[in-house]
N, C-alpha and C positions, 0 to 999 in steps of 0.2 A: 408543493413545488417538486419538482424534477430534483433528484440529488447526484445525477451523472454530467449533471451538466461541467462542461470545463471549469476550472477553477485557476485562480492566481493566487499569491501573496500580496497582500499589501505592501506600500514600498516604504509606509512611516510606521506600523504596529508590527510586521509581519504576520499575522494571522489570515485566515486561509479564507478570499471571497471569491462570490461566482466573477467571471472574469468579464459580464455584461452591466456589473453593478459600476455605478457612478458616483456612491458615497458609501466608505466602509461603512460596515456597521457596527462596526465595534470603536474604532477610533474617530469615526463623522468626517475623516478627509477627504476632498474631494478627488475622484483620482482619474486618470489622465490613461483616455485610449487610443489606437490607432486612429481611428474617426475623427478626434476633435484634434489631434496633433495634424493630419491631413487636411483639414480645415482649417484649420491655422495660420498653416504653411503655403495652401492657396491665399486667404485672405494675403498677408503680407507680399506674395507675387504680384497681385491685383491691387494693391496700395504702391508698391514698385514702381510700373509699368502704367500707374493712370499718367493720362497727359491733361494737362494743368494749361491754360495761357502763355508759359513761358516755350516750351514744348512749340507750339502754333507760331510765337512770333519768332522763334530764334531757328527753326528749322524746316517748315513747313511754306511759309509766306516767300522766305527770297527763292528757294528753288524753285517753289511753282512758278514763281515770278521768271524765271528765267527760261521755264521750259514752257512757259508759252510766250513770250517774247521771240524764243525759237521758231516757236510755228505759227506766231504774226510774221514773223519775218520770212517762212518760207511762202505764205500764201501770198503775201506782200509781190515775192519776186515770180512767183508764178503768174498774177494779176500785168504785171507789168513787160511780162515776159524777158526775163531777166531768168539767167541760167541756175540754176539749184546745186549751189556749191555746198563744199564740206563748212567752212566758216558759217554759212547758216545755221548749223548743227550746235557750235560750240556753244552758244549757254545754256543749250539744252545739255548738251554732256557736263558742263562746270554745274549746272544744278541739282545735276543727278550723283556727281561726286560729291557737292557740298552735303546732300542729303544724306548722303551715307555716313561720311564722316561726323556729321552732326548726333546723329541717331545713334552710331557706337559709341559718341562721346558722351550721350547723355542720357539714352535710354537702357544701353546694356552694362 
């Protein structure tokens, strides 16, 4: 083996190992690198951030629900020729507020 290789201390024996080793060798600890602390720390983000059932019905369902309710009701008054007011608009904007506020509430 290479003996210029970097080297660390052990953080339970202190004794001197290459800094790519994974279990002292002197002590048998397992020891802990950037790589698997990066790893880690994704995995837990990605545990965080999964959406689950609850996620779909409590956030997802009434906005969509309302933003196209929106645009049934705009093509509605277009069909009928009936003017394309701002009130048409509004559960589309109440859904796209709920949505947001829902998702900081419960995703960040």
């Amino acid at each position: 083996m290479d003996e210029n290789r970097e080297k660390k201390l052990c953080k339970y024996c202190a004794e001197e190992i290459f800094i790519e080793a994974k279990v002292c060798r002197y002590c048998g600890k397992i020891q802990e690198n950037i790589s698997s602390k990066i790893s880690e720390g994704l995995d837990e983000i990605k545990e965080k951030n999964k959406m689950n059932s609850t996620y779909w019905l409590i956030i997802w369902i009434p906005s969509i629900a309302l933003m196209l309710f929106s645009i049934f009701m705009m093509f509605f008054s277009a069909i009928n020729s009936y003017s394309v007011s701002f009130i048409i608009f509004i559960p589309a904007i109440i859904g796209a507020i709920y949505w947001t506020y829902m998702y900081n509430k419960y995703i960040e």
